[in-house]
C-alpha positions in Angstrom: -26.0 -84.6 -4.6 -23.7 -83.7 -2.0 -19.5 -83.2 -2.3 -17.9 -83.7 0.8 -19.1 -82.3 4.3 -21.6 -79.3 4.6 -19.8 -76.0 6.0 -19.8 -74.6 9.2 -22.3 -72.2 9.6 -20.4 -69.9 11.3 -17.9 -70.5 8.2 -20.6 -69.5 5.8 -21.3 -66.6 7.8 -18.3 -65.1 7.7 -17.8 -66.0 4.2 -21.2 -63.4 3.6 -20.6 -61.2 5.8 -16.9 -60.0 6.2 -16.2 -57.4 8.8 -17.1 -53.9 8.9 -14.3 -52.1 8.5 -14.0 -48.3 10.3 -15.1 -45.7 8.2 -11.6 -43.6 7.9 -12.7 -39.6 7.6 -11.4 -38.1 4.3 -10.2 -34.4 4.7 -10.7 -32.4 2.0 -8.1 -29.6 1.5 -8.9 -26.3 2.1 -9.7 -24.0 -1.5 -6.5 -21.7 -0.8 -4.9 -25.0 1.5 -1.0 -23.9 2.2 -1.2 -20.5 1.0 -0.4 -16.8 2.5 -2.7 -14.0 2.2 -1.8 -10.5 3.1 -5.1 -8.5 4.0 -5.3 -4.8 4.8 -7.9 -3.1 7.4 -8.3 -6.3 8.9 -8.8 -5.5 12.4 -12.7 -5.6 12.0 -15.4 -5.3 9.2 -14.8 -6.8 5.7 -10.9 -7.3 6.6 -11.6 -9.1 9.6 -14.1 -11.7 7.4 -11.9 -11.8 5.1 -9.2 -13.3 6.8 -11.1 -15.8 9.0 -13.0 -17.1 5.8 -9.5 -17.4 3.9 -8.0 -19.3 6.9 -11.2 -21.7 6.9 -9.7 -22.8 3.4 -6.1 -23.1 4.6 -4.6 -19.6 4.2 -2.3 -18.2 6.8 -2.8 -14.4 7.0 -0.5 -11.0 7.2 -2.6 -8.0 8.5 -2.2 -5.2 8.7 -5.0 -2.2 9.9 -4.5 1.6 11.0 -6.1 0.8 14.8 -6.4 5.0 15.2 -8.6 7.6 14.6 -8.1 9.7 11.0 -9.4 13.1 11.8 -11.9 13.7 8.8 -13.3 9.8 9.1 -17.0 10.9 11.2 -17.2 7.2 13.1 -15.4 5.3 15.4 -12.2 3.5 13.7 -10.6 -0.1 14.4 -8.3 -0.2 17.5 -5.9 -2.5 19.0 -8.3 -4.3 20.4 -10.5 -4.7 17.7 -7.2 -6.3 15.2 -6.4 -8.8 18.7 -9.7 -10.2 18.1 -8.7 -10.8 14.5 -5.8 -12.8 15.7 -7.9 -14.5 18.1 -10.2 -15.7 15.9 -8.1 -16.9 12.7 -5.6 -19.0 15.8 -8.9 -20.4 17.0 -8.7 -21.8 12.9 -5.8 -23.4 13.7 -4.2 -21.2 11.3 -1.1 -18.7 11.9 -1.1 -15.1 11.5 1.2 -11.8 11.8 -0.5 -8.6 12.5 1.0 -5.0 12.5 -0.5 -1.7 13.2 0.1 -0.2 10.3 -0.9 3.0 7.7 -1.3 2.0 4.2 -0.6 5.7 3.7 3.0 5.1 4.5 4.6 2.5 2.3 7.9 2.2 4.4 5.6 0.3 7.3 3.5 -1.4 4.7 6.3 -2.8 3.2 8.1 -3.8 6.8 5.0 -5.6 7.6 4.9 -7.5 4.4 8.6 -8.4 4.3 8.3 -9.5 7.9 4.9 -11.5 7.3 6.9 -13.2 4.4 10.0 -13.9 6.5 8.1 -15.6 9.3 5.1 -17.4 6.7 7.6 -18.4 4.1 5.2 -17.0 0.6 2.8 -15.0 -0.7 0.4 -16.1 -2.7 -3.2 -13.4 -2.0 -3.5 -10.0 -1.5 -6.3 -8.2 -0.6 -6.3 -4.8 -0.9 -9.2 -4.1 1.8 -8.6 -0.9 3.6 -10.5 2.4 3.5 -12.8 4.9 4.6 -15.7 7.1 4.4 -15.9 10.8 5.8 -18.4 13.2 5.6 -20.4 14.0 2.3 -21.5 17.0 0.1 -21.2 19.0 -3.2 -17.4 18.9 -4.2 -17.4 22.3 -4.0 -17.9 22.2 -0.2 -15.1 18.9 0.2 -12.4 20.0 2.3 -8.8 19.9 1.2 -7.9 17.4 3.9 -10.8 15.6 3.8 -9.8 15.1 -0.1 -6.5 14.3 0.9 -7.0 12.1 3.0 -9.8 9.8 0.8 -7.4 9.6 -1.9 -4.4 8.3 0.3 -6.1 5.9 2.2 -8.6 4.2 -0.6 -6.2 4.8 -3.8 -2.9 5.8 -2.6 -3.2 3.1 -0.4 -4.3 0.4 -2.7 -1.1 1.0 -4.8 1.0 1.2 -1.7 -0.3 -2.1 -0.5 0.3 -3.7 -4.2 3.5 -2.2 -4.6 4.6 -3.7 -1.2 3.7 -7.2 -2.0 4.4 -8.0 -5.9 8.0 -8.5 -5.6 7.2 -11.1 -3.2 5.0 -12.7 -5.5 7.0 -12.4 -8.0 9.6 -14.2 -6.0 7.5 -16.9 -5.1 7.4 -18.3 -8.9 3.7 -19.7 -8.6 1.6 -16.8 -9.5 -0.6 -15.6 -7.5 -4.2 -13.0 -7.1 -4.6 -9.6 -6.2 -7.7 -8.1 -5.4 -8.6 -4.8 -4.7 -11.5 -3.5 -2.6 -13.6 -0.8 -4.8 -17.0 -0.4 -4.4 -20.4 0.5 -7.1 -18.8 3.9 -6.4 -15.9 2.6 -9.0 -18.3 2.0 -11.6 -21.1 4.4 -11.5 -21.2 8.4 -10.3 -23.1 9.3 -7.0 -23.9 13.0 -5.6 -22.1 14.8 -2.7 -19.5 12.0 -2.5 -17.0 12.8 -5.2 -13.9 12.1 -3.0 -15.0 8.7 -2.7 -16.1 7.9 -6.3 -12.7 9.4 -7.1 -11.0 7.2 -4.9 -12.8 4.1 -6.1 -13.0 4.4 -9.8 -9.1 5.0 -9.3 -9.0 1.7 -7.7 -10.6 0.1 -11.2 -8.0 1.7 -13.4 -5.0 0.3 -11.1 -6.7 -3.1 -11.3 -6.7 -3.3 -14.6 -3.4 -1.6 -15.3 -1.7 -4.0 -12.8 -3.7 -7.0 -14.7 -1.8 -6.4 -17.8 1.7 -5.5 -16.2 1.1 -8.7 -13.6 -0.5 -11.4 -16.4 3.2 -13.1 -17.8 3.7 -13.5 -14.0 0.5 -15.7 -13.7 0.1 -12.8 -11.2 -4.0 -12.0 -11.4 -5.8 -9.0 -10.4 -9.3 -8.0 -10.0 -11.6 -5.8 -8.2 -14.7 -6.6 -5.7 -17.7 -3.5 -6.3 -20.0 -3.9 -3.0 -23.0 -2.1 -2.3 -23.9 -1.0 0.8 -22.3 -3.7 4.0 -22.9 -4.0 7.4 -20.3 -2.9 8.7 -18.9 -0.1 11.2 -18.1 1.7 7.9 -21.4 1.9 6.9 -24.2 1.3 9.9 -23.5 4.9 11.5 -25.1 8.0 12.0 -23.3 10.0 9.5 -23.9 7.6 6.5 -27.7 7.5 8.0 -27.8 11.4 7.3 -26.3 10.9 4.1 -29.1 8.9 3.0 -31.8 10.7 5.0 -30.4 14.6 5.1 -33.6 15.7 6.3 -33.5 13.8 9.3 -31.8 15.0 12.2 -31.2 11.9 14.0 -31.8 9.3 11.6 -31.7 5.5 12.8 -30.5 2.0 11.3 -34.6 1.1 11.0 -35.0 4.3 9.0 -32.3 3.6 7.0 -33.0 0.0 5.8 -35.7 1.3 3.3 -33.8 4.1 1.6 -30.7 2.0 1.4 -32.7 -1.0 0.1 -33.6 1.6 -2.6 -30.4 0.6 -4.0 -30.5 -2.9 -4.8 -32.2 -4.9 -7.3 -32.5 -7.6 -4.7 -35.2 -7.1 -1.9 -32.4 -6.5 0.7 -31.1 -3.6 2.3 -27.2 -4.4 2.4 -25.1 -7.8 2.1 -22.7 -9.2 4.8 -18.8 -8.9 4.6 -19.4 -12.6 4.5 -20.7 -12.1 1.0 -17.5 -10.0 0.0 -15.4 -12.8 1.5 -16.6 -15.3 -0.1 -16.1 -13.5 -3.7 -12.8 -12.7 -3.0 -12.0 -16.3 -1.8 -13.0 -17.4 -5.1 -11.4 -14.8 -6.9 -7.9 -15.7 -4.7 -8.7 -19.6 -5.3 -7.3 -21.8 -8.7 -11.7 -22.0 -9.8 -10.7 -18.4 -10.8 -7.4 -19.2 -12.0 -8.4 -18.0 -15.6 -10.0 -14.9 -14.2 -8.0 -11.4 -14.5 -8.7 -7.7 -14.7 -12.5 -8.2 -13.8 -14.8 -5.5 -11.6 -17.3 -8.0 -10.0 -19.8 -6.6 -8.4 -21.3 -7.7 -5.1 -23.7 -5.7 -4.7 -27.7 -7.3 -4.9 -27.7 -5.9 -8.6 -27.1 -2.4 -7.6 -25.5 -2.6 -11.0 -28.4 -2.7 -13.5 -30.6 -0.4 -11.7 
C-alpha cells in the first residue's frame, strides 16, 4: 500500500547520491618541520646532502664550509661556487639558509657564523658536525708534522669547535635538541698507513660520547654516523685510488670499485651521501628522540667483516 505521493526521482537521486565533495590535499609536516640545523662542510659532498635532505623535512640551514685549498689535502677542495650551489638548491626547497665561508679550525668565525645564523633563523635545534678531510697516506713514521696537524684540527679540533659554538644556543633554546658528529669505520676499527685519520676519527667517538653525558639533563642528544667508503670528492680521487691500489701508477674509479667493495659486507662498492643523510635525519628527528651517545654505522656492514 501506498502513503501519500511517490518522490521525485530526481529527489531520490539526490537523496542516494549527495555530491562529491573536492578532495582537500592533506600536508604532512616535514620530520624536522620548523627546525634549524647548523651543518659544517656543506658546500658539496655529504654536507651539501645533508642540508637539502634536512630542508625536504622542514629544516632551515646555517652552513658553513672552508671553500679553499688546505695545502696537505691531495684533491681539489669546495669553493665559493660549489657552497652557492648549496644555497641554490636548499631556496629551490622553499627553505631559508645562511651560509659563511668559514674554518672550523678557527672557532672565532665558527662561532660568528653560528651567532649570526641564530640571529637571522631565530633557534637551533641540529647540528651536524660534517666537515673534514683526507691527505695523503703511509706508515706514521713517514706522516708529516703538518700534515698531522692539520688532520687533527680540521676532523677533531674542528668537531669540538663546531660543538662548542652551537650548545649554548641550544641550550638557550629550552627544547633539546641533537648533535651529530661525522666519524667514519676509521673511529671504530684501526687501518694501516692512515693513522692521522683514525686518530682523528676515533677522537670524534670519545667527544660524542663525552658530550652525551655532559649534554643528556639538557635533552641535548649526541651521536656519531661511521660511513664506509662515499662517493664523494673526498673519496673518488686519484690519491685515495693509490691508496687502495699502491701498485698502480695511475689507478682509475673502475679499478677501484672492486678493491673498495672488498670492504663491505654488502655487494656494493661505496653508499651515497644520501645514505648518510638520511641516518643523520633520523638521528636529528623526535623517532630518535630516545637515542644518545650511539656510533651507527653506515657503512654496508663494513663493521662485522
Amino acid at each position: 500500500m501506498q502513503h501519500g505521493p511517490p518522490a521525485h526521482p530526481k529527489a531520490f537521486l539526490h537523496t542516494q547520491n549527495p555530491p562529491i565533495q573536492a578532495k582537500q590535499e592533506v600536508v604532512m609536516p616535514g620530520r624536522v618541520d620548523g627546525k634549524v640545523a647548523f651543518i659544517t662542510g656543506a658546500a658539496r659532498g655529504q654536507g651539501r646532502s645533508h642540508a637539502i635532505r634536512l630542508a625536504q623535512e622542514g629544516a632551515d640551514i646555517i652552513a658553513i664550509d672552508l671553500c679553499r685549498q688546505v695545502d696537505t689535502v691531495p684533491y681539489p677542495m669546495s669553493t665559493p661556487d660549489d657552497l652557492a650551489e648549496t644555497v641554490k638548491e636548499v631556496e629551490a626547497l622553499d627553505r631559508r639558509i645562511i651560509a659563511t665561508q668559514a674554518d672550523v679550525r678557527d672557532f672565532a668565525a665558527v662561532k660568528a657564523a653560528v651567532d649570526e645564523g641564530v640571529a637571522q633563523l631565530g633557534r637551533l635545534d641540529i647540528v651536524s658536525a660534517n666537515a673534514g678531510i683526507s691527505s695523503p697516506a703511509g706508515p706514521a713514521e713517514d706522516v708529516s708534522e703538518q700534515t698531522w696537524q692539520d688532520m687533527i684540527d680540521i676532523n677533531l679540533t674542528g668537531v669540538w669547535h663546531t660543538a662548542k659554538a652551537a650548545i649554548p644556543h641550544i641550550k638557550a633554546g629550552g627544547r633539546g635538541g641533537s648533535i651529530v658528529l661525522t666519524s667514519s669505520d676509521a673511529g671504530l676499527f684501526a687501518y694501516p698507513n692512515i693513522a692521522h685519520y683514525v686518530s682523528a676519527k676515533h677522537g670524534v667517538v670519545g667527544l660524542m660520547r663525552t658530550l652525551a653525558l655532559e649534554l643528556a639533563p639538557f635533552n641535548i642528544r649526541v651521536n656519531s654516523l661511521h660511513p664506509t667508503q662515499v662517493d664523494t670528492p673526498m673519496i673518488m680521487n686519484e690519491a685515495t685510488y693509490k691508496l687502495f691500489l699502491p701498485d698502480n701508477p695511475n689507478p682509475t674509479i673502475e679499478e677501484f670499485a672492486p678493491v673498495s667493495q672488498q670492504m663491505n659486507a654488502l655487494p656494493i662498492p661505496w653508499v651515497e651521501a644520501v645514505d648518510i643523510s638520511n641516518a643523520l635525519l633520523f638521528l636529528a628527528s623526535d623517532e630518535a628522540r630516545y637515542i644518545t651517545g650511539v656510533a651507527l654505522p653506515v657503512d654496508a656492514g663494513a663493521a662485522i667483516k
